[in-house]
C-alpha positions in Angstrom: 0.0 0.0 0.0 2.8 2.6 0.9 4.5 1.9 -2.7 0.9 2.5 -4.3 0.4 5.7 -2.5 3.9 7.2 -2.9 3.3 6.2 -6.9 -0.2 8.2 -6.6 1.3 10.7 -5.2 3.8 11.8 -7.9 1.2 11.0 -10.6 -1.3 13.3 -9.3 1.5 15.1 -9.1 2.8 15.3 -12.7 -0.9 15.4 -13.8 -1.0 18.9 -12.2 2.2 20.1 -14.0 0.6 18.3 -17.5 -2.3 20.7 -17.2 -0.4 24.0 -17.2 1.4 22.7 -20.1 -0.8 21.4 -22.1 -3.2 24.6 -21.9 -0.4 26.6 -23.1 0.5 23.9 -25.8 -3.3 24.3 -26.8 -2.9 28.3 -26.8 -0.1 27.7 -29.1 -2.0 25.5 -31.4 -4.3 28.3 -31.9 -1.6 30.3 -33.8 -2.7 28.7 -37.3 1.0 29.6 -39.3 2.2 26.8 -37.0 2.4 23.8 -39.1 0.7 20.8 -37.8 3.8 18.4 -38.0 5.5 21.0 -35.3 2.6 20.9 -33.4 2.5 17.2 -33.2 6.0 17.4 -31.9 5.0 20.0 -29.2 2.9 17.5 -27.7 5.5 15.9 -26.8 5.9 18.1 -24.2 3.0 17.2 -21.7 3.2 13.6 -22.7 6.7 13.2 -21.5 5.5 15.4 -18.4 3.1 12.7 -18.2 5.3 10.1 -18.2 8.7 11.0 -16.7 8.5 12.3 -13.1 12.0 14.0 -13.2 13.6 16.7 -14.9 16.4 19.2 -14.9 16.7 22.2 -12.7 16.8 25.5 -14.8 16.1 29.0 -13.9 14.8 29.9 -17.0 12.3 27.2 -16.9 8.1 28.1 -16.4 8.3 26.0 -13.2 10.7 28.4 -11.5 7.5 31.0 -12.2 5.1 28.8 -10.5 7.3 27.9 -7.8 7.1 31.3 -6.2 3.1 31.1 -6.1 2.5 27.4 -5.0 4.8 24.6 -6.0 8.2 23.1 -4.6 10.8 21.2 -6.6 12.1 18.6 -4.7 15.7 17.5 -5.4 16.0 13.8 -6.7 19.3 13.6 -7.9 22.9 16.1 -7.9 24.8 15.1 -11.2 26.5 18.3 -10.5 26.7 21.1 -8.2 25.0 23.0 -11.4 23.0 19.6 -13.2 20.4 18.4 -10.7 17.4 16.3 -11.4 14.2 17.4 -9.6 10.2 16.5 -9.3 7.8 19.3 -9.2 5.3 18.7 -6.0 2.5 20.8 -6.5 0.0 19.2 -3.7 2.7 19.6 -1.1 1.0 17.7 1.2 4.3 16.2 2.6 6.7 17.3 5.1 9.5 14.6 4.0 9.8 12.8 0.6 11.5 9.4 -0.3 9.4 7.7 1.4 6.9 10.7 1.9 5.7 11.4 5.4 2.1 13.2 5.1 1.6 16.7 6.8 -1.6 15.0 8.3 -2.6 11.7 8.9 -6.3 12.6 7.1 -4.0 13.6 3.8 -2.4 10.2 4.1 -6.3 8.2 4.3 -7.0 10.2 1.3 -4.0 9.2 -0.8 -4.6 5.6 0.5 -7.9 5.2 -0.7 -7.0 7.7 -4.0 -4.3 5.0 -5.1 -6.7 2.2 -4.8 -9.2 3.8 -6.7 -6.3 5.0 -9.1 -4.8 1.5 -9.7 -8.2 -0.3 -10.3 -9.7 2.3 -13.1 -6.2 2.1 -14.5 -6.2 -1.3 -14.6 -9.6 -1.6 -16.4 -8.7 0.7 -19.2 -5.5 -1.5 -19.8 -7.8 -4.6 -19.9 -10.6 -2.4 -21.9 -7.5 -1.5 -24.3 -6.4 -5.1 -24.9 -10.1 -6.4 -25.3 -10.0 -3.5 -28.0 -6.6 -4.5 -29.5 -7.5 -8.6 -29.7 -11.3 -7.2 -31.8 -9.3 -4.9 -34.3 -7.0 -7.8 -35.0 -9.7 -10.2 -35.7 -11.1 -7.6 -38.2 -8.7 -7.8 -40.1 -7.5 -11.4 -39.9 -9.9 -12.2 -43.1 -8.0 -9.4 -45.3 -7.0 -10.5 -48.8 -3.3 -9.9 -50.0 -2.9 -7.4 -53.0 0.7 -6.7 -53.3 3.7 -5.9 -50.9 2.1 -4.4 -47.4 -1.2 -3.5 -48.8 -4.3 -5.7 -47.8 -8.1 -5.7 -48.8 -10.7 -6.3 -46.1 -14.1 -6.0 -46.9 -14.8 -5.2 -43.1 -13.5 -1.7 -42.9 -15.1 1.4 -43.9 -11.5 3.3 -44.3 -8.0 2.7 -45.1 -6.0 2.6 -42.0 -2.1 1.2 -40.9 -2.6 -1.8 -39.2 0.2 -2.9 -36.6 3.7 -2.0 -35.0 6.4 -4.0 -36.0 5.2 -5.2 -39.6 2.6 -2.6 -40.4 -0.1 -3.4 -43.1 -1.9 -1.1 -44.9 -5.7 -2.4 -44.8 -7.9 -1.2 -47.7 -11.8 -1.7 -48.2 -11.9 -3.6 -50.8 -14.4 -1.4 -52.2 -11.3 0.6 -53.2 -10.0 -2.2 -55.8 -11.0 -0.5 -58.8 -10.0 2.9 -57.8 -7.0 4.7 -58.0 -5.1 4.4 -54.2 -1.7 6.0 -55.9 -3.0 9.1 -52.7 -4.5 6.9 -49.8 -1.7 3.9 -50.1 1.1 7.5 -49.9 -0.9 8.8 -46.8 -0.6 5.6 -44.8 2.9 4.7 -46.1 3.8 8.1 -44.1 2.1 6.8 -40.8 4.0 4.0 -41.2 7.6 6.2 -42.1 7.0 8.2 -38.8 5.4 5.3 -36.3 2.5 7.1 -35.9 0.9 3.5 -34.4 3.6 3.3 -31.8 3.4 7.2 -31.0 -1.0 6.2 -30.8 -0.1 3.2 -28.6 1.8 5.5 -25.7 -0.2 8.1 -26.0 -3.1 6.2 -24.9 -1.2 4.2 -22.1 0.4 7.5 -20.5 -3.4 8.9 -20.1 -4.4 5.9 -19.5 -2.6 6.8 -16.1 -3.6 9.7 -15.8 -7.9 8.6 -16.1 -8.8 11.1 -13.3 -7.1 14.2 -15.4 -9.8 15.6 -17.9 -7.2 17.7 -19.9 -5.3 14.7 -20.2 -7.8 13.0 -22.4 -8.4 16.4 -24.3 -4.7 16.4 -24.8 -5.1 13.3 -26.1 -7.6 14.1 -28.5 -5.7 17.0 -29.7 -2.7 15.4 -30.4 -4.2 12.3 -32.6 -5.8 15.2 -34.5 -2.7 16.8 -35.2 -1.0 13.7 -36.3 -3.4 13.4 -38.8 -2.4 16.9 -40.4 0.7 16.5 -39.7 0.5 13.8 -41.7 -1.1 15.4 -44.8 1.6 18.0 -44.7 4.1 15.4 -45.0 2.5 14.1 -48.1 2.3 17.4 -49.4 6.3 18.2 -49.0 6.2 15.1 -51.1 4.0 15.4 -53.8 4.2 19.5 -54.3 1.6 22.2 -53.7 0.1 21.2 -57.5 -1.1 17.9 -56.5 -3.4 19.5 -53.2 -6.6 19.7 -54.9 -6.1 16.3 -55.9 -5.2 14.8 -52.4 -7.7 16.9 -51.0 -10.5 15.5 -53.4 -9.4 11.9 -52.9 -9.8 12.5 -49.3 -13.1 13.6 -49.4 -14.2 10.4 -51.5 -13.0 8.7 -49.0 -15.7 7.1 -46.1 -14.4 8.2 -42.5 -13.6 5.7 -39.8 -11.6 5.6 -36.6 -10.0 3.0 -34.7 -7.6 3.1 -31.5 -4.8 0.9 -32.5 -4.8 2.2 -36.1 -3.7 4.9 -38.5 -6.9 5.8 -40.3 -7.0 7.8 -43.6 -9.9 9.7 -42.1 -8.8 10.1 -38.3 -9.4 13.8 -38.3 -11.8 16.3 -38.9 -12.7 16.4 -42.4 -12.8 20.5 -42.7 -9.8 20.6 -40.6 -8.0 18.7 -42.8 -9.3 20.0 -46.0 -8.4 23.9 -44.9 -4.8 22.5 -43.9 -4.2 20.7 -47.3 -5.9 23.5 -49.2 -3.2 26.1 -47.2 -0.6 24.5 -46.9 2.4 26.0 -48.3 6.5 24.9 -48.2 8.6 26.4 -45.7 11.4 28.1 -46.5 15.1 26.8 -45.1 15.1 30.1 -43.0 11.5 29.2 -41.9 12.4 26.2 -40.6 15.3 27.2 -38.8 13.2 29.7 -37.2 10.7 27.0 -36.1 13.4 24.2 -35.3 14.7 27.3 -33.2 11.5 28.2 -31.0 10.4 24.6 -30.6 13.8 23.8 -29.0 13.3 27.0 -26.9 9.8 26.0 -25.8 10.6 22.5 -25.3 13.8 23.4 -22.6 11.2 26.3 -20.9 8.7 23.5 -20.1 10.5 20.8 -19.5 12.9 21.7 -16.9 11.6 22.0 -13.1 12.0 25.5 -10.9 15.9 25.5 -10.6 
């Protein structure tokens, strides 16, 4: 029970910190010159918040903001008298960490029953997850070989990347007699930038972090922008003059969504139309300039109050 908790504890924890970030991820998303492959990247950020409990100490980071209103960083780890690894402890209900003695013993009954409830719903959504996993692989179990990679199934509704370490590409096979030069190009792209693995995390961090709202609209968010983000990549490849084109065999296309799989239609269709349809090649110095900031955002909120 005492390992539980002190888990809990630094979850809830890093689920507060995940929050902040992600809102101001999300306020950056707003800004539409972004393009949506960067945004996808940003994401990163509250996901590995999610995830990691420890960071590097930096003055420069957000946290030392916060820290002077109502969070503490607690020292894990002194590489060097300049490189130390912290956790931020926003509940600071603790007087000692490592193992954490409570400030009260009513905090400590709350964090008990908290981790119970905690591991249980988490739990359930890892079995709900699997149960989902073993039903999408029997869907396509039945799918008939066409050439290389690429599958017909006649019981999908949209082309989606099937699968981690061999990928398929899973077609309906009402698209046999239709050119899939565009679709087949839009999943091999999922498959080029593990877009299935990247789907796979995602949903096992929040999965830890059920009790955080923001986590799952994080979540949602971030599948959306892989989906642009992976248009745009198609786009670098095939040049602006082909847009209309990819943007018209998109909307031919019947939408469907899956957990475990790269769909072609996994996003809002207007979204995506407006992104193809305004979408536009960077420039070197553009991307310098982006490459730039999104290093400078992710070592601002990353790093803990130093």
């Amino acid at each position: 029970m005492g390992m539980l908790q002190e888990i809990f504890y630094w979850i809830f924890n890093m689920s507060i910190v995940t929050a902040i970030i992600g809102i101001l991820i999300m306020l950056i998303r707003l800004v539409k010159k972004i393009p949506r492959r960067f945004m996808a990247v940003l994401w990163m950020i509250p996901f590995l918040r999610m995830a990691v409990p420890f960071g590097l100490n930096s003055p420069y980071s957000l946290m030392s903001v916060l820290s002077k209103i109502s969070t503490k960083t607690v020292d894990v780890y002194h590489l060097t008298d300049d490189a130390v690894f912290s956790t931020t402890n926003c509940v600071m209900a603790a007087d000692t960490y490592f193992p954490i003695t409570y400030k009260a013993n009513v905090l400590e009954n709350i964090f008990n029953v908290a981790s119970v409830i905690w591991i249980i719903v988490f739990l359930a959504i890892l079995l709900m997850l699997t149960v989902i996993y073993y039903i999408t692989l029997n869907e396509i179990k039945d799918a008939a070989h066409l050439r290389d990679n690429i599958y017909l199934s006649g019981k999908l509704m949209s082309p989606a990347v099937y699968g981690i370490i061999k990928p398929k590409i899973i077609l309906p096979e009402s698209y046999k007699d239709r050119d899939m030069e565009l679709i087949i190009l839009h999943e091999k792209m999922h498959i080029c930038s593990g877009d299935n693995l990247k789907r796979l995390l995602a949903f096992f961090i929040v999965a830890a972090h059920w009790f955080n709202p923001f986590c799952w609209l994080f979540l949602k968010l971030f599948l959306a922008d892989l989906e642009l983000s992976c248009d745009e990549r198609v786009l670098i490849k095939l040049g602006d003059r082909r847009a209309k084109e990819y943007a018209l065999s998109l909307l031919e296309s019947k939408q469907g969504a899956t957990v475990f799989a790269s769909s072609f239609g996994g996003a809002k269709i207007r979204m995506r139309i407006e992104n193809i349809l305004s979408f536009k090649k960077m420039t070197w110095f553009s991307l310098a300039v982006f490459v730039a900031l999104i290093g400078i955002i992710f070592f601002v909120l990353l790093t803990n109050a130093g």
